[in-house]
PyMOL Python script that loads the backbone (N, CA, C, O; Angstrom):
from pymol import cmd

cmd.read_pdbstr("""\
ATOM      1  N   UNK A   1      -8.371  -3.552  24.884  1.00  0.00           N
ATOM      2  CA  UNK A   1      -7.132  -2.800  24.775  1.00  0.00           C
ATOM      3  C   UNK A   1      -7.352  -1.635  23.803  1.00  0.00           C
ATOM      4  O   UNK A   1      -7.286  -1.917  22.606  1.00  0.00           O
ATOM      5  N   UNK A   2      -7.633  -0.220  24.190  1.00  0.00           N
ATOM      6  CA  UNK A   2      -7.172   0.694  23.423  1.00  0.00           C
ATOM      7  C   UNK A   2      -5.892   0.753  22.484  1.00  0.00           C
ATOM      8  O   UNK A   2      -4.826   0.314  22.916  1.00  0.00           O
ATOM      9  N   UNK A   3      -5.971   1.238  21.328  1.00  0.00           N
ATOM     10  CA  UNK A   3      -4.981   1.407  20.614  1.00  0.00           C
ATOM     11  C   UNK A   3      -5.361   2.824  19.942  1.00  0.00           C
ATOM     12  O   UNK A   3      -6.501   3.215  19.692  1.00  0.00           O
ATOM     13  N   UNK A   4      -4.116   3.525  19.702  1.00  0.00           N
ATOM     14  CA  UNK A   4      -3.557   4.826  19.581  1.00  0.00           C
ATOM     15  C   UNK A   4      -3.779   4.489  18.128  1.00  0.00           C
ATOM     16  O   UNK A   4      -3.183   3.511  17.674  1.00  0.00           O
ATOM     17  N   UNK A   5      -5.038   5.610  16.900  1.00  0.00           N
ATOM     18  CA  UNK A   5      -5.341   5.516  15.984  1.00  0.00           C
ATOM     19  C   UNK A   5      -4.078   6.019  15.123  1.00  0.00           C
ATOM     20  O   UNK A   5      -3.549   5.482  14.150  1.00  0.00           O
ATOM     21  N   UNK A   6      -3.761   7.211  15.783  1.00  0.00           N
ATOM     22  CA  UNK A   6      -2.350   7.495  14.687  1.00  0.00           C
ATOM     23  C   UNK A   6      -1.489   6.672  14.051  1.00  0.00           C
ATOM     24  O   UNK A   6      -1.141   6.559  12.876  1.00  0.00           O
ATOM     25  N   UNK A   7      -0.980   5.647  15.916  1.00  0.00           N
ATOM     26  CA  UNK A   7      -0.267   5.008  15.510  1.00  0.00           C
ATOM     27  C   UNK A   7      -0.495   3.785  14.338  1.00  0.00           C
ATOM     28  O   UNK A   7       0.280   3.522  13.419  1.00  0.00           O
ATOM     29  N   UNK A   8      -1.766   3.130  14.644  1.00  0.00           N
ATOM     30  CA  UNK A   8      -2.380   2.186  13.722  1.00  0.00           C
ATOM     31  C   UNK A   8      -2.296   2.904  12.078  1.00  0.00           C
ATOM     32  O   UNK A   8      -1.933   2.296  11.072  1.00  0.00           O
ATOM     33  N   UNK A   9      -2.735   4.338  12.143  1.00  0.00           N
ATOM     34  CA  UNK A   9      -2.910   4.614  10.433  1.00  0.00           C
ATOM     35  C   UNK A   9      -1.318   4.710  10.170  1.00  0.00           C
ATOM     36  O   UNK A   9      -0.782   4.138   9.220  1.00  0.00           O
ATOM     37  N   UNK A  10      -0.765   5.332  10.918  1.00  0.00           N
ATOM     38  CA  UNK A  10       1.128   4.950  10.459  1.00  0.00           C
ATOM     39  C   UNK A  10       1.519   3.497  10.316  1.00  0.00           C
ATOM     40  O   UNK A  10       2.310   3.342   9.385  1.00  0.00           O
ATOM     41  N   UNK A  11       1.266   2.605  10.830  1.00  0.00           N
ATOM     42  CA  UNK A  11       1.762   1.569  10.299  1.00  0.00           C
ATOM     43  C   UNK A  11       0.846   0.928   9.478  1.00  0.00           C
ATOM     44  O   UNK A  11       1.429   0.008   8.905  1.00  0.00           O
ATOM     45  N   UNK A  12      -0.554   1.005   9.095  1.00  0.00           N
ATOM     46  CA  UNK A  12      -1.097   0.632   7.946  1.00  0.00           C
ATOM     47  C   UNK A  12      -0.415   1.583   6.472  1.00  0.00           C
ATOM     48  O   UNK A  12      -0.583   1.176   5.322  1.00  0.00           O
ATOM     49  N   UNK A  13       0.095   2.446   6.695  1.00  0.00           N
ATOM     50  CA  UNK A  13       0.758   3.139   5.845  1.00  0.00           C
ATOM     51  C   UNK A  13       2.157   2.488   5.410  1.00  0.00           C
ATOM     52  O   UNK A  13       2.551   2.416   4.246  1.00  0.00           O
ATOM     53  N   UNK A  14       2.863   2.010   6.580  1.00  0.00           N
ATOM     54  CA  UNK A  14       3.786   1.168   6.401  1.00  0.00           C
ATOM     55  C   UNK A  14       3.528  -0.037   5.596  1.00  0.00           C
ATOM     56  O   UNK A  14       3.840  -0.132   4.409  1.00  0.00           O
ATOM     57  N   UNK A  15       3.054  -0.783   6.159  1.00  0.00           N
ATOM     58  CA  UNK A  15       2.505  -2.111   5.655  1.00  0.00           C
ATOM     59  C   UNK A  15       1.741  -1.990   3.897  1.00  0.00           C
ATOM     60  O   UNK A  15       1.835  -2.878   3.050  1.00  0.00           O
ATOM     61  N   UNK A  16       0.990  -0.605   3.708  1.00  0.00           N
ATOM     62  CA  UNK A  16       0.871  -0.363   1.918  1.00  0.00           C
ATOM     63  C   UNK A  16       2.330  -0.085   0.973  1.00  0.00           C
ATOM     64  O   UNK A  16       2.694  -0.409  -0.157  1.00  0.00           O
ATOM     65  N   UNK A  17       2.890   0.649   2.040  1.00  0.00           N
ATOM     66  CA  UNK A  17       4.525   0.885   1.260  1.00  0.00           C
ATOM     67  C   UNK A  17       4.983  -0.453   1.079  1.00  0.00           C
ATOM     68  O   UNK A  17       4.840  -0.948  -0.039  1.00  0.00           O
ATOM     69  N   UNK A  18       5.506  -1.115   1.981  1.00  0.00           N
ATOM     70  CA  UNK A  18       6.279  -2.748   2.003  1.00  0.00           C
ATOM     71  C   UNK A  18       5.228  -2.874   0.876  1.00  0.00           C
ATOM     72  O   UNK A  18       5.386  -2.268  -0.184  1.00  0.00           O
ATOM     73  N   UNK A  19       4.391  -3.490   1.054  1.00  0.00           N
ATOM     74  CA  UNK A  19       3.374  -4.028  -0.091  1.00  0.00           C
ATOM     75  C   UNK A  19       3.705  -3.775  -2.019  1.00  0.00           C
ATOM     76  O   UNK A  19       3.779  -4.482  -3.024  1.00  0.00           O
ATOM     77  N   UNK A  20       3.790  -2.677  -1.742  1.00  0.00           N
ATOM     78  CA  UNK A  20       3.672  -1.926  -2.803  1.00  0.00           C
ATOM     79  C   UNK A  20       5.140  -1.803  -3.335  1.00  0.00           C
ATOM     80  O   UNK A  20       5.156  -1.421  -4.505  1.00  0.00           O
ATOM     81  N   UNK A  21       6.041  -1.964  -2.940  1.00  0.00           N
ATOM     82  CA  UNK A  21       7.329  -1.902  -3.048  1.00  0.00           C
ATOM     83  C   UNK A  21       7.732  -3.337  -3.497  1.00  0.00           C
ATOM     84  O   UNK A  21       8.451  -3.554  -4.473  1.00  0.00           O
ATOM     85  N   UNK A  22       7.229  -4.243  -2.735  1.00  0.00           N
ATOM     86  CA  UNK A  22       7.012  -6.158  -2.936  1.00  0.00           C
ATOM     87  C   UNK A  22       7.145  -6.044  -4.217  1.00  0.00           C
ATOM     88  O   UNK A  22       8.195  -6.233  -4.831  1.00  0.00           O
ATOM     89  N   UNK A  23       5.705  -5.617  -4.855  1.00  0.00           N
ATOM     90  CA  UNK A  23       4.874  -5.848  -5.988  1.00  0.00           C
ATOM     91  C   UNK A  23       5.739  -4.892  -7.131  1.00  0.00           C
ATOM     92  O   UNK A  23       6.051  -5.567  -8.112  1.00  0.00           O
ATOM     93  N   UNK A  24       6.153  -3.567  -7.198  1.00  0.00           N
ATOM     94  CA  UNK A  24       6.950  -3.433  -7.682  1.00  0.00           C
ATOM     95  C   UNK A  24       8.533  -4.077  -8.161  1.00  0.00           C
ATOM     96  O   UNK A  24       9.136  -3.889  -9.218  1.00  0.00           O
ATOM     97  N   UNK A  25       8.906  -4.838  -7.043  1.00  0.00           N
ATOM     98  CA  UNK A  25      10.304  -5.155  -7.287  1.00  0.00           C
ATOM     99  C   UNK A  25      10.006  -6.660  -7.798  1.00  0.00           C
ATOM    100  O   UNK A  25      11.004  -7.330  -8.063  1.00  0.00           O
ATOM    101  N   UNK A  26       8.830  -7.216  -7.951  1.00  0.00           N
ATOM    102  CA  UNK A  26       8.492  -8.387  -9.009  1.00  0.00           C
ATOM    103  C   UNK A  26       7.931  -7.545 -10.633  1.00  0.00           C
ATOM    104  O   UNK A  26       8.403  -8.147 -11.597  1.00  0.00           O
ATOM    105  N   UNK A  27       7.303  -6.671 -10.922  1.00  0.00           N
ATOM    106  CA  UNK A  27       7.394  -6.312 -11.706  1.00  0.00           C
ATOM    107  C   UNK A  27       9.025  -5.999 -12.688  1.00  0.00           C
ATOM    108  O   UNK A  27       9.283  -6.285 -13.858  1.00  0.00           O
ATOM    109  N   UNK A  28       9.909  -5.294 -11.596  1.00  0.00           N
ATOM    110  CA  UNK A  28      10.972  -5.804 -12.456  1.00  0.00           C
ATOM    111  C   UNK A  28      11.755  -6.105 -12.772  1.00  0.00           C
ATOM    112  O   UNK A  28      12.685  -5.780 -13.511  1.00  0.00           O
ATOM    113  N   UNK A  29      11.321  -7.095 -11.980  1.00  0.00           N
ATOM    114  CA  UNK A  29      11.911  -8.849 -12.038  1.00  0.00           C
ATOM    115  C   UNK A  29      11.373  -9.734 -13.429  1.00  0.00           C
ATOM    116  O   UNK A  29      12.010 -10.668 -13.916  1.00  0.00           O
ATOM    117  N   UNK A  30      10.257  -9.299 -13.869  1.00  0.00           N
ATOM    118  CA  UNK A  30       9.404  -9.623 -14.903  1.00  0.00           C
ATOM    119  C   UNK A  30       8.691 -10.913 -14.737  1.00  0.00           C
ATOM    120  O   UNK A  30       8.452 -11.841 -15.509  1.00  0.00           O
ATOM    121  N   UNK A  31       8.353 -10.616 -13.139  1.00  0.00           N
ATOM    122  CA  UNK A  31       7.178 -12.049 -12.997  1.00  0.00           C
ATOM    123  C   UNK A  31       5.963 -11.912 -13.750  1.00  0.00           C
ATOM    124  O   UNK A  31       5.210 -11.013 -14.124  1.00  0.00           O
ATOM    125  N   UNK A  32       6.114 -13.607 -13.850  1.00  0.00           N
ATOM    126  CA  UNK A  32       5.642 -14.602 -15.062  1.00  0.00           C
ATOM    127  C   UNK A  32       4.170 -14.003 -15.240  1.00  0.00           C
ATOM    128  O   UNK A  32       3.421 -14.325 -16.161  1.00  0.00           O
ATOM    129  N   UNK A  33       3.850 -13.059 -14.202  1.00  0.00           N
ATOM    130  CA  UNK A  33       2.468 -12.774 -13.952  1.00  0.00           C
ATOM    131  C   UNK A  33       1.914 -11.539 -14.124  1.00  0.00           C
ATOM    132  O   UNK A  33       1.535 -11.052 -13.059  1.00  0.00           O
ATOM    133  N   UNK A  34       1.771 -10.998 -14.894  1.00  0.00           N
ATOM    134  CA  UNK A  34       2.142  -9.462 -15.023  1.00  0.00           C
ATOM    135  C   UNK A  34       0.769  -8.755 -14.541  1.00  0.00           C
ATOM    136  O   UNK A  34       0.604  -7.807 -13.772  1.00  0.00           O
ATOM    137  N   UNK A  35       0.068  -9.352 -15.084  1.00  0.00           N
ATOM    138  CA  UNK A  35      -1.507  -8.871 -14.616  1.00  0.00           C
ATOM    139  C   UNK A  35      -1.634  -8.851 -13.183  1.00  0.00           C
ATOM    140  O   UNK A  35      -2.322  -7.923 -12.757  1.00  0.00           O
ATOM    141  N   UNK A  36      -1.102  -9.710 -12.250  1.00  0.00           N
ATOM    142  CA  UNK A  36      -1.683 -10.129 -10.595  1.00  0.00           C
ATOM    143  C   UNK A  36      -0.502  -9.169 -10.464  1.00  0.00           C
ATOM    144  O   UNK A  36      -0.644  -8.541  -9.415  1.00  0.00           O
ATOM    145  N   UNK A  37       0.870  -8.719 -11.265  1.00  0.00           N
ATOM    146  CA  UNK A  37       1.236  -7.723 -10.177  1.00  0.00           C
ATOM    147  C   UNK A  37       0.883  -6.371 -10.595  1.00  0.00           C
ATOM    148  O   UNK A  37       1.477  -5.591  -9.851  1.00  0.00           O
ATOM    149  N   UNK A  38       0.361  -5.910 -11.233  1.00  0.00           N
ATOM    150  CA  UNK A  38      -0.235  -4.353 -11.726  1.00  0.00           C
ATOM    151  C   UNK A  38      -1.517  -4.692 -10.908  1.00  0.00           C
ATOM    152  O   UNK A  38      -2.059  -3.766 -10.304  1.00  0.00           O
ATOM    153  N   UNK A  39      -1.997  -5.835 -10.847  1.00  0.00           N
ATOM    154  CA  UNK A  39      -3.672  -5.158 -10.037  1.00  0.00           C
ATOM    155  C   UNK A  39      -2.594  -5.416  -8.437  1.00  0.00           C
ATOM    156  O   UNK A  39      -2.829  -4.484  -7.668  1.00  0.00           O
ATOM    157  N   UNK A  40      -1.872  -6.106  -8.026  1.00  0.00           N
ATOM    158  CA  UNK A  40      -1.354  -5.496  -6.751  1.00  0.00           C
ATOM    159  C   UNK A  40      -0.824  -3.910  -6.507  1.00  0.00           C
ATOM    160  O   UNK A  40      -1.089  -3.363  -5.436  1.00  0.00           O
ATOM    161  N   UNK A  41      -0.093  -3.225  -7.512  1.00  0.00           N
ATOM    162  CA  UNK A  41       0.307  -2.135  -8.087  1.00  0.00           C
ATOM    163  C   UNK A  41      -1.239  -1.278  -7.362  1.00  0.00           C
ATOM    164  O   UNK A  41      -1.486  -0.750  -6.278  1.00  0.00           O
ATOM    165  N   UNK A  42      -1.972  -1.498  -8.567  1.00  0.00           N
ATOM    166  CA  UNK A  42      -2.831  -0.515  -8.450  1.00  0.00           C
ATOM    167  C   UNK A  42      -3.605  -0.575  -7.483  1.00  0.00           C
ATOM    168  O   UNK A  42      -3.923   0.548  -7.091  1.00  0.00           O
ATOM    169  N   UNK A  43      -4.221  -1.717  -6.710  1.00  0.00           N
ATOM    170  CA  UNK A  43      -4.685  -1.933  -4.831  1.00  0.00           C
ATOM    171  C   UNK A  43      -3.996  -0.997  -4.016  1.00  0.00           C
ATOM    172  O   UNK A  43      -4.549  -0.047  -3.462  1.00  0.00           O
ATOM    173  N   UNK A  44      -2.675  -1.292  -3.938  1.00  0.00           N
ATOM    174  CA  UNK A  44      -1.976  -0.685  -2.986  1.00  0.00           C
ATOM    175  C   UNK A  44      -1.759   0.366  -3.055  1.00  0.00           C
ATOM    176  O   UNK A  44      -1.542   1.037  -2.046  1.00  0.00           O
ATOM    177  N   UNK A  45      -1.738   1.031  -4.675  1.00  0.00           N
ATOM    178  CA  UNK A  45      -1.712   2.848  -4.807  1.00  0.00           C
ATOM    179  C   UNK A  45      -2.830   3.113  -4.171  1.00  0.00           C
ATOM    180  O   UNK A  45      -2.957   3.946  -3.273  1.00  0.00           O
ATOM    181  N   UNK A  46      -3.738   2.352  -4.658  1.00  0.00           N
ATOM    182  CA  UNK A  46      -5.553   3.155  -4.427  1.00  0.00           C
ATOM    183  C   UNK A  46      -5.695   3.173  -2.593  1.00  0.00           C
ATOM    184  O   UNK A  46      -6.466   3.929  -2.002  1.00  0.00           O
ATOM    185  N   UNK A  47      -4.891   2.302  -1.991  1.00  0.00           N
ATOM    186  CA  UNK A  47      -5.057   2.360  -0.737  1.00  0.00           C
ATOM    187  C   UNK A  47      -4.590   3.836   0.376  1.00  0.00           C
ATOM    188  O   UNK A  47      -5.082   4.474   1.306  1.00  0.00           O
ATOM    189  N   UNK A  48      -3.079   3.808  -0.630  1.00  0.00           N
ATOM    190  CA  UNK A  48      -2.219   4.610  -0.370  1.00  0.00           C
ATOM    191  C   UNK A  48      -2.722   6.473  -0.173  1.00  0.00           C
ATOM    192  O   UNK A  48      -2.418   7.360   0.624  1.00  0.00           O
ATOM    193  N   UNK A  49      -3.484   6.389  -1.194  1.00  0.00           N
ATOM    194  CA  UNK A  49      -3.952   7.451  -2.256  1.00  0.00           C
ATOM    195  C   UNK A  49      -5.629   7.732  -0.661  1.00  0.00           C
ATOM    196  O   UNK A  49      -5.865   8.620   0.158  1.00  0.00           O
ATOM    197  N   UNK A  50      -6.120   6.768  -0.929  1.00  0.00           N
ATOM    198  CA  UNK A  50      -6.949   6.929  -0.127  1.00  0.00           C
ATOM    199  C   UNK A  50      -7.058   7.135   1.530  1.00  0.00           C
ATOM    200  O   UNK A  50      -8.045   7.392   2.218  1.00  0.00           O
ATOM    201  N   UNK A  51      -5.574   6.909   1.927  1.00  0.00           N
ATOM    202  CA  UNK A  51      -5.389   6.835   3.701  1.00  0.00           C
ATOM    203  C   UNK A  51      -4.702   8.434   3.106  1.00  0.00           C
ATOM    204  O   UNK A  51      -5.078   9.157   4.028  1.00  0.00           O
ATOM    205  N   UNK A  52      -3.890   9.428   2.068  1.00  0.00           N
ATOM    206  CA  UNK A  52      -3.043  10.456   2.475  1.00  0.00           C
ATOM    207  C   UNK A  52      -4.403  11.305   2.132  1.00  0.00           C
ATOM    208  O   UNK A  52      -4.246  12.481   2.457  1.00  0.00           O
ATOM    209  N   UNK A  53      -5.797  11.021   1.521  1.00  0.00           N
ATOM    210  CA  UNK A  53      -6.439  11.625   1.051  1.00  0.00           C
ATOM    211  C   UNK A  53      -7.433  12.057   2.462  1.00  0.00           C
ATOM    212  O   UNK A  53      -7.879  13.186   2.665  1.00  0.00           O
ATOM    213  N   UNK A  54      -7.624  10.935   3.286  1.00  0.00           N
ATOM    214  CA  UNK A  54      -8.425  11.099   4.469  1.00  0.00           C
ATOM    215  C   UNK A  54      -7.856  11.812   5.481  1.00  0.00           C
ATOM    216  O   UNK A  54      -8.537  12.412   6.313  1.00  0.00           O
ATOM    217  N   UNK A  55      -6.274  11.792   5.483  1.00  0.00           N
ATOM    218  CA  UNK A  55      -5.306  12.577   6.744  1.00  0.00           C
ATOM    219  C   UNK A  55      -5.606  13.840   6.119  1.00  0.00           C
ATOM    220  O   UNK A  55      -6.553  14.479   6.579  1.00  0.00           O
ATOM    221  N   UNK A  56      -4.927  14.325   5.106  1.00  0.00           N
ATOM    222  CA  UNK A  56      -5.312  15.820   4.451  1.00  0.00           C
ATOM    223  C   UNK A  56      -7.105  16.176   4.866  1.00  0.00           C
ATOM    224  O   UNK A  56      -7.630  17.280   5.013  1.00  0.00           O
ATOM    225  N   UNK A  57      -7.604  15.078   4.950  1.00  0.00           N
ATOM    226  CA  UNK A  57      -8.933  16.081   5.272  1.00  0.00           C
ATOM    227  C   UNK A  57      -8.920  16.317   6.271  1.00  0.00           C
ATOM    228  O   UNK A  57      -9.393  17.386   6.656  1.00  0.00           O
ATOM    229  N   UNK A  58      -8.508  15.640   6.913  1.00  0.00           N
ATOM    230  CA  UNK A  58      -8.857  15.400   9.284  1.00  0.00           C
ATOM    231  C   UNK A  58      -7.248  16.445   8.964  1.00  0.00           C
ATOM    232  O   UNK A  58      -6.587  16.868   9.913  1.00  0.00           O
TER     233      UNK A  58
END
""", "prot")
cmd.dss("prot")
cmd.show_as("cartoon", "prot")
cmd.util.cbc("prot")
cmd.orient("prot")
């Protein structure tokens, strides 16, 4: 089955937002865990950062 790359990098884009939004709204909440949610924080920026960095080039 072909699949339409756009569409795939748009919803992997989706799926880092939800993510990243998750992990934010436990931050402040002030889960018990502060470390596992800043390295989720910072995964999901670096992901983020890295899929708008590859579209700007293409």
């Amino acid at each position: 089955m072909d699949l339409d790359p756009d569409r795939m990098e748009f919803y992997h884009i989706g799926h880092c937002l939800n993510n990243l939004s998750g992990a934010i709204q436990l931050k402040l909440k002030d889960y018990y865990d502060m470390d596992d949610v800043n390295g989720m924080i910072q995964y999901f920026n670096g992901l983020l950062k890295e899929v708008v960095g590859q579209q700007a080039v293409n």
